[in-house]
N, C-alpha and C positions, 0 to 999 in steps of 0.2 A: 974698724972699717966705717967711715962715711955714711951714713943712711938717710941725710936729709931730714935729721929731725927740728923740732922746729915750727914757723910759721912762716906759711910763703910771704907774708907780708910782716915784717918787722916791725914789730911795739913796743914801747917803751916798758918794763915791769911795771905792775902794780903795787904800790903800799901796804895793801890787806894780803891782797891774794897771790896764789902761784898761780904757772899758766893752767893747771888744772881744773882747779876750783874756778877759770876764770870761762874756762871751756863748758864747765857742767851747769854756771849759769846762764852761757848764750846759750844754749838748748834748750834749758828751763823757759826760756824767754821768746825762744824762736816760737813762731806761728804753725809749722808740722809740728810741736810737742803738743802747743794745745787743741791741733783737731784731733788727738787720739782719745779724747774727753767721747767723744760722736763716732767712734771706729770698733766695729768689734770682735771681740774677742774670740768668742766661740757664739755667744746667744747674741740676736740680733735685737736691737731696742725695741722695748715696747711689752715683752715679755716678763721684765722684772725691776726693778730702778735697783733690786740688789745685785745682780749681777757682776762679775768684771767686765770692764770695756779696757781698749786698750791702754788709755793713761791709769786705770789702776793696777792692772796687770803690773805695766815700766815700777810702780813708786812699789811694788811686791816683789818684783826681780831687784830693783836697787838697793832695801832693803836687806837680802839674803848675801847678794854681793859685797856687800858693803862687811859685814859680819866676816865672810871668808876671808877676805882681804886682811882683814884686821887681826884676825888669828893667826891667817900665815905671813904677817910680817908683808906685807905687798902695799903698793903706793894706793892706798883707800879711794885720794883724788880719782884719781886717773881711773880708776873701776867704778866708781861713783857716777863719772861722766860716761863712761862708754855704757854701762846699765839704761842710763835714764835716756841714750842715744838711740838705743840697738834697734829700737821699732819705728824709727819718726818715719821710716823708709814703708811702713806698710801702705797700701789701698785701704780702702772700704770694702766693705764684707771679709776681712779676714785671710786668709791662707787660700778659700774657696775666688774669692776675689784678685788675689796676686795669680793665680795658677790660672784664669781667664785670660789678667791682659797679658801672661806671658805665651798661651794660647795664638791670641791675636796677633803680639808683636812677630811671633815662627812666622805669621805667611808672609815679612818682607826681611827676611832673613835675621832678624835682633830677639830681643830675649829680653822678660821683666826679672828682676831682681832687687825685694826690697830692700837687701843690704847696699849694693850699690846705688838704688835710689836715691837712700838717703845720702851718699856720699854727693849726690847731686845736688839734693837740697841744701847740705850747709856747703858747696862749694859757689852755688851759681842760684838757686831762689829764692834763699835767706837772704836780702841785700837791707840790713837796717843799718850800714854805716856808709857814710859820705867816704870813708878813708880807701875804702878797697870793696872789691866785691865778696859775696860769701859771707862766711862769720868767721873765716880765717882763723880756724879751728887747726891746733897742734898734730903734725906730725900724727903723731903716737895715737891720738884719739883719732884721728882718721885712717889710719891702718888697723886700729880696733875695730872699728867702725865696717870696716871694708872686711876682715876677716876674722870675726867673732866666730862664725859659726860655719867657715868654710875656706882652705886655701888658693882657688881660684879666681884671682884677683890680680886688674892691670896692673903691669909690671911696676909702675910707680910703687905700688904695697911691699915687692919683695916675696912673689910666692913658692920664689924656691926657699923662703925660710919660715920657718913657724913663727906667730905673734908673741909679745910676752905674754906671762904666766897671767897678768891679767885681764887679756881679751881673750885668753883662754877660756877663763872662767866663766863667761858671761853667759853662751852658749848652755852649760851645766846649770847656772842659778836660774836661767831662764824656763828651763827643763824642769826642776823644784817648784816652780812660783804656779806654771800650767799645770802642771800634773796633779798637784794639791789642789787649786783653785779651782782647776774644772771638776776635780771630783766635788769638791766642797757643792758649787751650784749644779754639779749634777743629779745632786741627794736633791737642790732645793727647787729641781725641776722634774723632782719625781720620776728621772731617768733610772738612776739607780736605786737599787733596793741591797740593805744590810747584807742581806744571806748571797746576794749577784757578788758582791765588794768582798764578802771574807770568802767566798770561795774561790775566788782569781788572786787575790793579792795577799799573800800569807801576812805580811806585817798588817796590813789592816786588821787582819782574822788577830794576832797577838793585841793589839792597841786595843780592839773593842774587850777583848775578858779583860784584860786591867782595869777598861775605863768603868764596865760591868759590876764589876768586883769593887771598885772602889769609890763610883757613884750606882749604886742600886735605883734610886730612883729614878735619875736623870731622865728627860727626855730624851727623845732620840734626835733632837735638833742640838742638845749640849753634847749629844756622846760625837756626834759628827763632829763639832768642831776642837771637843779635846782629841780627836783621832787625828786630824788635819793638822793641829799642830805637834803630834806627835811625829808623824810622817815630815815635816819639813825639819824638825830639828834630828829625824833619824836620819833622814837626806843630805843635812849639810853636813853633820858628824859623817859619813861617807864619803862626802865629796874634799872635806880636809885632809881626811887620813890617805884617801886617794891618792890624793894631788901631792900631798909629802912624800908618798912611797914612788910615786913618777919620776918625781923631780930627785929622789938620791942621787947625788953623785957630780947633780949639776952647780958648776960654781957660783954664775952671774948668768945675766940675761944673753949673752951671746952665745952660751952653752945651751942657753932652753931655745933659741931659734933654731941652732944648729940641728939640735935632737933631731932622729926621724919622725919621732910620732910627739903630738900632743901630751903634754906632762896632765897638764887638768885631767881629774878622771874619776870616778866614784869606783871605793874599791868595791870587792867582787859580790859581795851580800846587797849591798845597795844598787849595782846594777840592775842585777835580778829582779829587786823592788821597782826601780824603775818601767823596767819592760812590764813587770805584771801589770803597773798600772798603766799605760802604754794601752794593754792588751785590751781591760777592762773601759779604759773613756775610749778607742777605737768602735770597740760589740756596743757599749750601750747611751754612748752619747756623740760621737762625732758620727756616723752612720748611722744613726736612731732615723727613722720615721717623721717622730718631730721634727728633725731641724732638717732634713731631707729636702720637703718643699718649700720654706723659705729659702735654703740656701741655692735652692736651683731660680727662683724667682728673683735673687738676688744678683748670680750669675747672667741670667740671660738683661738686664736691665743693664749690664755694663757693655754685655755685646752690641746691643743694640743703640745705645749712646752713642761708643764706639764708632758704630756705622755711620750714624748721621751726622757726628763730626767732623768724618771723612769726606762725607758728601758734600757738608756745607758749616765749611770752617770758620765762617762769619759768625756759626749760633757760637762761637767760644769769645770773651772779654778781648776789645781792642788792646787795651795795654797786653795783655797775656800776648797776643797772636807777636804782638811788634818783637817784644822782649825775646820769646823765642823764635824771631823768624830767621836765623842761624840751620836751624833743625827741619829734618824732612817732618813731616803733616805727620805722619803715622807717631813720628816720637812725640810732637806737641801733644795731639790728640791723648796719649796713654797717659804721658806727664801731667795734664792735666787733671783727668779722670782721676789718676794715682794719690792726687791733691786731696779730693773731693772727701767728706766725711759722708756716712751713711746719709744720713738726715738730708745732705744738701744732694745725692744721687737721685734720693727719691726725689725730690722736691724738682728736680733738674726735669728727672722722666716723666713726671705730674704734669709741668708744666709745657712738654714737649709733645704731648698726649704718646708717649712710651708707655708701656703698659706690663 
């Protein structure tokens, strides 16, 4: 069957590269890759330069990805570029920040979504070539793209049929790379404490007498991080064995669309480790006290922007207003802000006396 794979705009092959590797370097190079340098994570800047922010979080998910790929025999490329893609689509402030301006966008009947955002960016605000608009990015990476971590996707994607086994994956490593990481900087933000961590998450409770037993002196900053990597390499060992026992039976990729349910999957021990940690960065770090009022300070300075864009569409860049004046004011406005890295938000409602 036909699916349109491909590039809407036809190019010549490359000498080094496939289209994959040629896709995972215009993302590397696109302008949404590098504000997620200024975009964060869970902890908002200023509180620690060790921290994850969103571009280290991407090169931690592509990492992990890259590894399952490679064990399970799957096209590396193509999981390579859909990793280092899966986030260009986020806002400023985070998950607390996309769940605002989708907020906002319900009172004119539309909806935010950073996965299809970013199918917006590399279609229509990435423009660094004369030859075509977009970065006329492959088929396959923009249906990853579009449905990595969800099948509710314009029909162009095909959401009566599941992604390959690769944008399957992405979703699962992306799940690995936070779940570790924010525990990691939740030890280093004094959210969590040992005895909170092994009473919620049984495999931490295992990791630490090992690490106990077999470093007796260790700090408790070295037993965290051989615990962190213990936990990611018990994670991806789950998420292999998983996704092999899913996918019995299937021949080729038209067998794993067809399938009803998603093949990627962490088998049933590792799930359970997921949710406990899940449970445990829920109680003591994404709901914590601390990050409570910045993240609410963070929220109302998008609303508020938000507003006065709407009011007075003039305070947004003349190129910007031309290029999108296609679009009703509500979507430039969000598309805009959605643009914006931390850093230039504040700096935006500083100068705007937003407060």
């Amino acid at each position: 069957m036909e699916r349109g794979k491909g590039r809407r705009y036809p190019e010549l092959p490359h000498p080094f590269r496939n289209d994959f590797q040629r896709d995972r370097d215009r993302v590397v190079h696109a302008r949404a890759f590098r504000r997620l340098e200024n975009k964060t994570q869970v902890f908002t800047p200023g509180l620690s330069d060790h921290f994850r922010n969103r571009l280290t979080h991407t090169i931690e998910v592509s990492q992990i990805a890259r590894t399952v790929a490679r064990v399970l025999g799957l096209d590396e490329d193509l999981t390579e570029a859909l990793a280092l893609a899966h986030d260009i689509g986020h806002p400023p402030f985070g998950h607390a920040g996309e769940a605002e301006l989708d907020r906002l966008m319900r009172q004119f009947g539309e909806s935010f979504d950073h996965n299809l955002h970013a199918l917006r960016i590399v279609e229509s605000f990435e423009n660094p070539y004369p030859r075509f608009p977009g970065l006329n990015l492959t088929f396959e990476v923009r249906e990853g793209m579009a449905k990595h971590s969800s099948d509710c996707v314009p029909a162009e994607y095909f959401p009566d049929l599941r992604p390959p086994i690769e944008a399957q994956l992405i979703d699962l490593c992306d799940e690995i790379a936070y779940n570790t990481s924010d525990l990691d900087d939740g030890f280093g933000a004094g959210l969590i404490t040992f005895d909170e961590a092994r009473a919620v998450v049984e495999k931490f409770r295992d990791l630490d007498e090992t690490a106990s037993q077999q470093f007796p002196a260790a700090t408790e900053h070295l037993r965290i991080q051989e615990i962190v990597r213990g936990l990611i390499n018990w994670l991806v060992v789950g998420l292999i064995e998983g996704t092999v026992a899913g996918a019995a039976g299937l021949q080729d990729v038209d067998a794993v669309r067809r399938h009803p349910r998603r093949v990627a999957q962490f088998s049933a021990e590792q799930a359970e480790g997921t949710a406990q940690l899940k449970e445990l960065l829920r109680a003591r770090v994404y709901y914590s006290e601390a990050l409570a009022e910045a993240r609410q300070a963070s929220v109302q300075r998008i609303g508020k922007l938000f507003e006065r864009y709407m009011e007075s569409p003039e305070l947004m860049p003349a190129d910007y207003r031309e290029e999108s004046s296609g679009e009703p004011r509500y979507r430039q406005v969000c598309d805009y802000i959605a643009g914006m890295t931390d850093r230039f938000l504040v700096r935006t409602c500083e100068h705007m006396g937003i407060e």
